[in-house]
LOFI-160419 format. One record per atom (N, C-alpha, C, O, CB): x, y, z. Coordinates in steps of 0.02 Angstrom, whole numbers, plus 50000, padded with zeros to 5 digits. Glycine has a CB too. Example, Ala and Ser with C-alpha at 12.3 -4.5 7.8 and 13.67 -1.06 7.14 Angstrom:
506604971650390;506154977550390;506604983550390;507124983450423;505654977650452;506424988850354;506844994750357;506455000250394;506705005750402;507044997050286;
END
This chain:
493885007549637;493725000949663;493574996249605;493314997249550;493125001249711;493774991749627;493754984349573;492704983349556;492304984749600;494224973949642;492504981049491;492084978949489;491724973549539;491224974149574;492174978249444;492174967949527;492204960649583;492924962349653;493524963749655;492544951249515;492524961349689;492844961549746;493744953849724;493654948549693;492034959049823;494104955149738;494704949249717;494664945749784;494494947549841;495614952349694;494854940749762;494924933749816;495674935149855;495804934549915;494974924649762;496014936949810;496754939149822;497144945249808;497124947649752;497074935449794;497464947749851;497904955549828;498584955749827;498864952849874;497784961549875;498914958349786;499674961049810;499654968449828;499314972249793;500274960049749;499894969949863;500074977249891;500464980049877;500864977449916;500164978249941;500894985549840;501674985749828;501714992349872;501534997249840;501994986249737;501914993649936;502044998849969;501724998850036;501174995950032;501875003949933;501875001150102;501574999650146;501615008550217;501725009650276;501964991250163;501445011950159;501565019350177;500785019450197;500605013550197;501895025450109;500225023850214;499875027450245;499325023850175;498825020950198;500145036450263;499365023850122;498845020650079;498755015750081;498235013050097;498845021050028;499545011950055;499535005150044;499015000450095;498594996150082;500285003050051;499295003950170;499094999950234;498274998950235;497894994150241;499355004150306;498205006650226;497325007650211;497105001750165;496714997650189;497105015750163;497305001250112;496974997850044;497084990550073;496614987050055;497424999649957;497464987650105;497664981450123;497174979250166;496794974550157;498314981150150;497204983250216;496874983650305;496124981450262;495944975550264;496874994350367;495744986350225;495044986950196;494934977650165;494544973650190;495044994550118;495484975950096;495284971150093;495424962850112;495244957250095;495234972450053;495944966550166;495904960050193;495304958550268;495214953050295;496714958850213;494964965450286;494294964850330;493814961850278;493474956850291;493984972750364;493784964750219;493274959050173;493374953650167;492854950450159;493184959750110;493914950150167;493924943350165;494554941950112;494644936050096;493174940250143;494854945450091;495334945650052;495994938950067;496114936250121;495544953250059;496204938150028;497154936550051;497474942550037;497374945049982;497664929850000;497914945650084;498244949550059;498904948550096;499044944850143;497934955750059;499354953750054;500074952150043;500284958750014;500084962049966;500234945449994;500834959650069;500984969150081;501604968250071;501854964250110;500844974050162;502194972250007;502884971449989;503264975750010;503184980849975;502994971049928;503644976550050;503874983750069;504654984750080;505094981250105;503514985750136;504634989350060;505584989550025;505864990950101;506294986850116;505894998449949;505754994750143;505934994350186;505924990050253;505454986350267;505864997750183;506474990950295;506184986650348;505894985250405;505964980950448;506364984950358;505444991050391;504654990550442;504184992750403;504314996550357;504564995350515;503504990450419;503104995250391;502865002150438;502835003550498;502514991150369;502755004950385;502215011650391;503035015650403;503255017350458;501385011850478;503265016150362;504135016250404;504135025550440;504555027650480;505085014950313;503695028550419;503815035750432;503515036850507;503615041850542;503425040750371;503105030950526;502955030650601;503335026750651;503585021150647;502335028250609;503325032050708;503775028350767;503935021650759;503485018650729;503445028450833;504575016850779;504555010150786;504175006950811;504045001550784;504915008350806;503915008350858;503765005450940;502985002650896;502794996750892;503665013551032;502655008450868;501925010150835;501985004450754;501555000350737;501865021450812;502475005550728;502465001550663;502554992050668;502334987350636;503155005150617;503074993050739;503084983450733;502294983250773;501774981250746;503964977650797;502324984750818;501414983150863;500874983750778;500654978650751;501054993750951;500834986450768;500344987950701;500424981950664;499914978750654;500564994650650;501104979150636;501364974750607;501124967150638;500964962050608;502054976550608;501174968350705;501054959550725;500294958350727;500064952550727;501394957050811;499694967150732;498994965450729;498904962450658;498614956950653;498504971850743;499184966250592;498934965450534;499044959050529;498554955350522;499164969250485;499734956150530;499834947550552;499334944550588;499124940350548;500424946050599;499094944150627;498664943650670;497804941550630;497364937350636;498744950750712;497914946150601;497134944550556;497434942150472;497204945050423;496484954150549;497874937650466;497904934750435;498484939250362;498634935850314;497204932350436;498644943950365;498864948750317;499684945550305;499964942750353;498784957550349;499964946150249;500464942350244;501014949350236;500824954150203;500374936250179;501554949550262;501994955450257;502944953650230;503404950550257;501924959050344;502884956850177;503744953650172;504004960250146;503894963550095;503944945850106;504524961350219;504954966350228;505464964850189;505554959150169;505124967550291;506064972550166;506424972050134;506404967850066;506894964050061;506754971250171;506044967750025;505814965649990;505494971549917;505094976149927;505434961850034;505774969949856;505574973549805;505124970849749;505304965249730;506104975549781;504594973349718;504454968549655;504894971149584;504924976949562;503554968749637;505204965449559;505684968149504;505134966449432;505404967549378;506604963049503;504574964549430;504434961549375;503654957049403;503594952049438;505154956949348;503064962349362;502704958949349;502304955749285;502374958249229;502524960749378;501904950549296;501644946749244;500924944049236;500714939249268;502014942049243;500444948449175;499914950949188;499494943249176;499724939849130;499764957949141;499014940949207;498794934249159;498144936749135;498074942749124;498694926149200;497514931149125;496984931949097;496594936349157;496314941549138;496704925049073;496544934249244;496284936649268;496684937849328;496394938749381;495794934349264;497394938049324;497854938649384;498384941749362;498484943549304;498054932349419;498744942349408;499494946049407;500054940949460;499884937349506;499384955549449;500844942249430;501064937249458;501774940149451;502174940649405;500864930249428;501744942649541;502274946349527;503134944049562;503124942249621;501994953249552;503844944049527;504314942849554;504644946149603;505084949849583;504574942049520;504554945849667;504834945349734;505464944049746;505674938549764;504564941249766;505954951749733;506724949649752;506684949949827;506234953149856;507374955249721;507214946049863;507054946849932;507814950249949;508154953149906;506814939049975;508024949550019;508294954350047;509084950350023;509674952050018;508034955950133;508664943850013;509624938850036;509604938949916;510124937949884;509474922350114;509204939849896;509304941149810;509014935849806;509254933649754;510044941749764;508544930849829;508124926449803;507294928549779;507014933249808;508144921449854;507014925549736;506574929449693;505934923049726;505994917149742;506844930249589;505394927549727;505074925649763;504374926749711;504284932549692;505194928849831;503784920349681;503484923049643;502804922949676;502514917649688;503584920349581;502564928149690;501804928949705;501124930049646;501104935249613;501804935349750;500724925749638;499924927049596;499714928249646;499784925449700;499454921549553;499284934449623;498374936149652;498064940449580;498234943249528;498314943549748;497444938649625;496694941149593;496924948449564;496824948349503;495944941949660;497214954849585;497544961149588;497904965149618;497904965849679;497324963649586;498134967049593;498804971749625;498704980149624;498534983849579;499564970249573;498874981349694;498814988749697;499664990349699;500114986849723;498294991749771;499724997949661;500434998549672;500195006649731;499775011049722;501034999749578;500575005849774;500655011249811;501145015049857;501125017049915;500285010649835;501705014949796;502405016849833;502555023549838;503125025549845;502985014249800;501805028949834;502085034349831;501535041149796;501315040649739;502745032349792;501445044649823;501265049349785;501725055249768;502185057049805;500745051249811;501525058849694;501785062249664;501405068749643;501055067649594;501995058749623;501375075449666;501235081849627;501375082449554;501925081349530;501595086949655;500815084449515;500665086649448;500985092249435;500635097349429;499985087449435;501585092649429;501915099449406;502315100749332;502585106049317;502445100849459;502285095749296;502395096049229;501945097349196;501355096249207;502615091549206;502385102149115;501915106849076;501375111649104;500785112649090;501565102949033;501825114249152;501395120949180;501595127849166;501245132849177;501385121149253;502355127549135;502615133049100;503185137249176;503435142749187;501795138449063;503135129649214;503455133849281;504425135349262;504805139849281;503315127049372;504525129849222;505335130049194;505515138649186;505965141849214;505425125449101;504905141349130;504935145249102;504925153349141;505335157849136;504505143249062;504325153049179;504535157849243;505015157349280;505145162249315;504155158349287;505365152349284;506015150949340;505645148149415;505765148649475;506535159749358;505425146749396;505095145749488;505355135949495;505335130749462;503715147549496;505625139349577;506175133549582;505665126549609;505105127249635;506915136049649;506015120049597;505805114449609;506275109749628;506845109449607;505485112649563;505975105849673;506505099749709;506195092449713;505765090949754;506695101749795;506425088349671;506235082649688;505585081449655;505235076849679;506245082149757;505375084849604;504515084449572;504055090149648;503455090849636;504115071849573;504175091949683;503735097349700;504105104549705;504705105649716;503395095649766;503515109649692;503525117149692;503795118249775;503505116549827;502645121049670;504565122149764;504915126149827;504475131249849;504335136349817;505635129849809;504245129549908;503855135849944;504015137149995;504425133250019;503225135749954;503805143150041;504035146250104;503485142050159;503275136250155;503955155850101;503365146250201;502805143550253;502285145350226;501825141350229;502795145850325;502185150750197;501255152750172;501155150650108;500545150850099;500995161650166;501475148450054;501485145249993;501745149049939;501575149049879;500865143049978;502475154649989;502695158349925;503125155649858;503085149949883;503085163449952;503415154749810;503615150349781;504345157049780;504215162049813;503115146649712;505035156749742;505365161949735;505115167449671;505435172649660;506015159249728;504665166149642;504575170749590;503905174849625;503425172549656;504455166749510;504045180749610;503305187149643;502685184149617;502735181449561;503305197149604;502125184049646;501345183949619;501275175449603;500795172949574;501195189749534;502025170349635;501705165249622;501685158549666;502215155449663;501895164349567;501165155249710;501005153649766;500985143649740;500955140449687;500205158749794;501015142249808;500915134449785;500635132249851;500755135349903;501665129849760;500245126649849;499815124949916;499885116049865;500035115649805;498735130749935;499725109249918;499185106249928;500025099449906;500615100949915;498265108649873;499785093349881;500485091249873;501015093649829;501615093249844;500455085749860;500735096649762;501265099449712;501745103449767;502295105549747;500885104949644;501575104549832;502035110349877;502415103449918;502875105449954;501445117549944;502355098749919;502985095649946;502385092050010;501865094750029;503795102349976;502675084950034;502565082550099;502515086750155;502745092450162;502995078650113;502235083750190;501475077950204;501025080150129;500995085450099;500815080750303;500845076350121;500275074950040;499615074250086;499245070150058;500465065349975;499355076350140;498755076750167;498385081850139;498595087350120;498775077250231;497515078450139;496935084250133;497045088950174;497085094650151;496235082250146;497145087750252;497085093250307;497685097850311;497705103450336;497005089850377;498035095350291;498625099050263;498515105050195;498645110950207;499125092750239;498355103850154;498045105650083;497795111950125;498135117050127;497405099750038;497245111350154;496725115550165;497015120950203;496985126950195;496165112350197;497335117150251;497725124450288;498175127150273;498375131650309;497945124650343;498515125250211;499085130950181;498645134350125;498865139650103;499905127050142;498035131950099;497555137150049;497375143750108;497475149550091;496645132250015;497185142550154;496855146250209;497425151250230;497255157150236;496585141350272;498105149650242;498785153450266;498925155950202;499175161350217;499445148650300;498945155750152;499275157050085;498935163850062;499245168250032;499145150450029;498245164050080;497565169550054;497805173150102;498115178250088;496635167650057;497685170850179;497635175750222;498595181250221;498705186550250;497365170650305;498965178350189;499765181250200;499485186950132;499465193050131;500675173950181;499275181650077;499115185250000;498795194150027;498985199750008;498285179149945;498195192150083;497865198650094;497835201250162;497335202350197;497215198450070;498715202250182;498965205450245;498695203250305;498915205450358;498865212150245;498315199750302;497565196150369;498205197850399;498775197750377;497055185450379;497845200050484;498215200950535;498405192650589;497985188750611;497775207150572;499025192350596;499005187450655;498885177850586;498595172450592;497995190850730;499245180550540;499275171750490;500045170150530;500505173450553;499375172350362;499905164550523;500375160450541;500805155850491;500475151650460;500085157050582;501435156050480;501885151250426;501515142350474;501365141250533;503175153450436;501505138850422;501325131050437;502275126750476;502835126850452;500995126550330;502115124750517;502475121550545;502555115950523;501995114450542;502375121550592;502775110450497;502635104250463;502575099150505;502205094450493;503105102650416;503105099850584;503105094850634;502255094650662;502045089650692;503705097050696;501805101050647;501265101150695;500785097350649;500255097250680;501005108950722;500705094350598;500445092350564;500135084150568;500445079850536;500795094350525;499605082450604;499465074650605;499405071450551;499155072750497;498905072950636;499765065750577;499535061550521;499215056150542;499345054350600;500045059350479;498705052250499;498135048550519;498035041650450;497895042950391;497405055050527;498145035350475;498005031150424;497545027450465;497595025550523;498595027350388;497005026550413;496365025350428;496545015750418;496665013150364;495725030150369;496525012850472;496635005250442;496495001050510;496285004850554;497515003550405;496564994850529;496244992150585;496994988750620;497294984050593;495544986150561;497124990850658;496964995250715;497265002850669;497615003150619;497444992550802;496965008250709;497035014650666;497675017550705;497895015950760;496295020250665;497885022050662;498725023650673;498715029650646;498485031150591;499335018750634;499145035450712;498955043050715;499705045350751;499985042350797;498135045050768;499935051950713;500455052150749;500545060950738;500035063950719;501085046550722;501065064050747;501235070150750;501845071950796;501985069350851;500685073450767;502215077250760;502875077450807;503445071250791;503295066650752;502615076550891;504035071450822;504535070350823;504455061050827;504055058650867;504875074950877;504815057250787;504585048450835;505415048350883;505955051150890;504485037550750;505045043850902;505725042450954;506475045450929;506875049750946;505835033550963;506385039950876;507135039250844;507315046650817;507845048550843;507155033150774;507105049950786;507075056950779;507345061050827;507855064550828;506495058650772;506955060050863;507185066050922;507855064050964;508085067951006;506525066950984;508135058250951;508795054050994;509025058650919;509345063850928;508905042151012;508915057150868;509415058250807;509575066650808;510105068750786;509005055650724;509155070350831;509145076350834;509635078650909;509625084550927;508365078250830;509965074350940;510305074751013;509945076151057;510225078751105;510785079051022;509425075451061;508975078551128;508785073251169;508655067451151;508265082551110;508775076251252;508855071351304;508095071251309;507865076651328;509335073251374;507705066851298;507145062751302;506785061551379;507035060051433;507365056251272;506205062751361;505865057851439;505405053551369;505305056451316;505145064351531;505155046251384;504825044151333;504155041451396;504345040051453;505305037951276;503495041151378;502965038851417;502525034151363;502535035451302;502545045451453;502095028051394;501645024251352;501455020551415;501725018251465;501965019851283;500595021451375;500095018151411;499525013651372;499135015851330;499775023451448;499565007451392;499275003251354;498555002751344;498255003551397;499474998351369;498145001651286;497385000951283;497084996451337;496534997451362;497164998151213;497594990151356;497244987551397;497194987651471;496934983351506;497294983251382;497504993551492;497374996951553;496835000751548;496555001851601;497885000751575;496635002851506;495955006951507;495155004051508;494935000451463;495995010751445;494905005551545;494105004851547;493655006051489;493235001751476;493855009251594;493705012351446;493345011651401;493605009251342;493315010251288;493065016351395;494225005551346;494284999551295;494334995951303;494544992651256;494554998351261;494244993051357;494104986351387;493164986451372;492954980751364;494414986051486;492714991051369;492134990751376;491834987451310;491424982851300;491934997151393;492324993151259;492214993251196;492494987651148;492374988451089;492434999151179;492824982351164;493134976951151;493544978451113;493694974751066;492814972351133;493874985451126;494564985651081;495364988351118;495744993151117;494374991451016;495314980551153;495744982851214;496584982251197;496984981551243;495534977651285;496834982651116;497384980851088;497684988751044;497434991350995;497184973751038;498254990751082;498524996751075;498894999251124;498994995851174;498115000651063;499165006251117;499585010251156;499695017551129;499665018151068;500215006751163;499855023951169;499845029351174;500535030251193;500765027251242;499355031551209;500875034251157;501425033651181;501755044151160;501665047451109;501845025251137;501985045451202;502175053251206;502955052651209;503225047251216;501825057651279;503305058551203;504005060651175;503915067451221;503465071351208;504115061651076;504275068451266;504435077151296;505375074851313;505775070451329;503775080351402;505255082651291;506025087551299;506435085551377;506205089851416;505765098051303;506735082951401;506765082251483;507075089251508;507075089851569;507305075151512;507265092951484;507435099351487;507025103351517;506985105751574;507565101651434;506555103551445;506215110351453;505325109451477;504945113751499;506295114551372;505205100551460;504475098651456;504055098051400;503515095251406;504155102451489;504325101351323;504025100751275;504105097351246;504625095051222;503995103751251;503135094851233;502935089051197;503325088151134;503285092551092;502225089351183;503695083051123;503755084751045;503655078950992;504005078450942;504485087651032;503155074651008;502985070350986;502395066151018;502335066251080;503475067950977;501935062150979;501425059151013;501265054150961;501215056750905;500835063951036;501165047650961;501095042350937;500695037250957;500765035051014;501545040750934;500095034150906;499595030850957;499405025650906;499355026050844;498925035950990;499305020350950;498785013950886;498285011050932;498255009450992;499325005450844;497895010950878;497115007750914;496755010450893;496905014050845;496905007950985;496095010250918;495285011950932;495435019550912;495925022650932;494905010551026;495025021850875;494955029350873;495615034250896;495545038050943;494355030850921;496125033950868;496625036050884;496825039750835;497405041750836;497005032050903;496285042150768;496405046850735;495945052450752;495905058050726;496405044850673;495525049150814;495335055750861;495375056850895;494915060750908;495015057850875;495825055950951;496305055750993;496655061150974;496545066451003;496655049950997;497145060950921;497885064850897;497735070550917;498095074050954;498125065250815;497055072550888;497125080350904;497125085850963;497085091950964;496755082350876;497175080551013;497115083251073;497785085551095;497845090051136;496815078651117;498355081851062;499255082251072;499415086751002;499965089350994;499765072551071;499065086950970;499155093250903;498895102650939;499205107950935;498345089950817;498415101450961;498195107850989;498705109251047;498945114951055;497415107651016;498895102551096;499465104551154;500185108651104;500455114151112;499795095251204;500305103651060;500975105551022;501135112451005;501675115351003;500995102450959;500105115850986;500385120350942;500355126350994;500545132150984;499975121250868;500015123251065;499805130451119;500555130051185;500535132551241;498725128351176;501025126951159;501725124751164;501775121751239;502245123651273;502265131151149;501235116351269;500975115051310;501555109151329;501745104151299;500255114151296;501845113651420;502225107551446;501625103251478;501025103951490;502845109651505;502355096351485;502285090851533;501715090451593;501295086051603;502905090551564;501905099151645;501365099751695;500615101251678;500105098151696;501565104751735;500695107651634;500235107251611;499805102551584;499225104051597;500315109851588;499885096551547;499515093851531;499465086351598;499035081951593;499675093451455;499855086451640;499755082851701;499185084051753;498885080151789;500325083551734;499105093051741;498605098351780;497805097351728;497295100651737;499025108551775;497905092651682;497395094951650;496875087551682;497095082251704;497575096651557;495925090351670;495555085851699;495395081451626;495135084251578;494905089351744;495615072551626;495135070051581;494605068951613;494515068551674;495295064551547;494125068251555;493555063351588;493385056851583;493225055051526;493035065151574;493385052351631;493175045551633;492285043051640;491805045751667;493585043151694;492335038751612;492865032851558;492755033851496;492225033051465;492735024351561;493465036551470;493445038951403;494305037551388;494795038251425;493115047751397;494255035651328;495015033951293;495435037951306;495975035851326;495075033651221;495325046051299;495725050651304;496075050051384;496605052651401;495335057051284;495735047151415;496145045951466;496935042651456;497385042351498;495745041951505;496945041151408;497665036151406;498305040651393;498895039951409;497635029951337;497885046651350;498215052951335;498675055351413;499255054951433;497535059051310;498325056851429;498655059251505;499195054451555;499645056951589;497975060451554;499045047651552;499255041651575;499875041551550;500335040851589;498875036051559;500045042551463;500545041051428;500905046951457;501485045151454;500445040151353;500905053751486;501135059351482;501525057951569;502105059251587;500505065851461;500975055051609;501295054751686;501675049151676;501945048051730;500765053751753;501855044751630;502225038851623;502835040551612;503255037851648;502005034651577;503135046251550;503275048351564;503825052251605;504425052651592;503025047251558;503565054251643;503655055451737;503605051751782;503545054051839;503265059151770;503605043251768;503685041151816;502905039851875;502875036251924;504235045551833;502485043351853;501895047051913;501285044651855;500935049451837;501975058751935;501105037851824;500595034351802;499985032951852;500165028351890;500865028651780;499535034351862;499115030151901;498755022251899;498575018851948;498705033751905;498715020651837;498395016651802;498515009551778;498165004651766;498325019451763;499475012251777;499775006051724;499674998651759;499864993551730;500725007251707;
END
């Protein structure tokens, strides 16, 4: 963190940090201004979830320019001033107070002597199996140096699968990568897991899609955070969940309720058969699932 809070920010990236670091200082009072090469933000989350997200951050004043690269910045006495190619090749020059760059994280895997054992690598991270085998005997990899999602909760549970495979534990499980939430902490908060829409069309599979809005609900209507949506992905086939996507209010505690369904391979009925309790958010969970199906009570 900056000594002096800045009057002004540039953002260069608008992935799961960037958004965080932006969201934070533009609730302080910031100007901020988010650059993002692609053309949505948060681009690895559902559409539906990234433009809604996009028109709140607008909304509280946040400035966003899609498709857009910085080719060149320019440091001053107490600012930065950076050149803004845009999509049509016109250069666009932005000053602020500081600039965060956040296009990316990268695993520490140079000068580790891994060339030298042979142990294979793709892209700057260590090739591993599901428990963190690498191809060479006796040698394991966990946490981001092992490849995306670059999450803590991630980290932790391939250290935990990696020991328990290392010492025969009965009943370990290889890590699934689809079961894995992801959670960016930013206002409104944004939580997802499983397949996004577009994915699962890209993958040929015949879809049922369901979403239920925050402001059908009671306890966010109570809680004055009645701006969001829940939105679920099942198999029309077979019933399996294979995706769950949410923005709003506490919706990075929410997720895990469609992470535990995912991983206990929980159909459509089943979770139609299941009791929420009202008035509570998680209700929307269920709403988004009978939607759906057609069989909403609420909307």
């Amino acid at each position: 963190m900056p000594k002096e809070m800045p009057k002004s920010l540039l953002v260069m990236g608008s992935g799961a940090i960037g958004i965080e670091f932006a969201s934070f200082y533009r609730t302080m009072g910031a100007d901020v201004t988010v650059v993002e090469l692609m053309p949505a933000v948060m681009p690895v989350e559902d559409a539906e979830v990234s433009k809604f997200a996009q028109k709140q951050f607008e909304k509280q004043g946040m400035k966003i320019m899609l498709e857009a690269k910085v080719t060149k910045v320019e440091k001053g006495a107490n600012s930065v001033t950076a050149h803004v190619e845009m999509k049509d090749g016109k250069i666009e020059k932005i000053t602020a107070d500081r600039m965060i760059s956040a296009v990316g994280v990268q695993g520490n895997i140079e000068n580790l002597g891994l060339e030298a054992l042979g142990v294979k690598t793709d892209r700057g991270c260590v090739v591993v199996d599901g428990y963190g085998k690498t191809n060479v005997p006796g040698v394991y990899a966990i946490g981001d140096v092992a490849g995306p999602p670059m999450l803590a909760h991630k980290a932790e549970h391939e250290g935990v699968v990696c020991i328990e495979k290392i010492a025969n534990f009965p009943g370990v499980h290889a890590i699934d990568k689809l079961k894995i939430p992801g959670c960016t902490y930013c206002s409104p908060q944004v939580a997802s897991v499983g397949l996004t829409e577009a994915k699962a069309k890209a993958e040929g599979k015949d879809i049922r899609v369901g979403r239920f809005p925050f402001s059908a609900n009671g306890k966010a209507i109570a809680l004055g955070e009645d701006q969001g949506f829940v939105k679920t992905i099942f198999d029309r086939k077979t019933g399996q969940l294979l995706g769950a996507h949410m923005v709003g209010a506490e919706v990075t505690e929410l997720i895990q309720g469609f992470v535990v369904a995912m991983n206990l391979e929980t159909t459509e009925e089943e979770l139609m058969h299941t009791i929420f309790p009202h008035p509570t958010l998680s209700e929307m969970m269920k709403e988004s699932v009978l939607d759906a199906y057609g069989r909403a009570l609420n909307a």
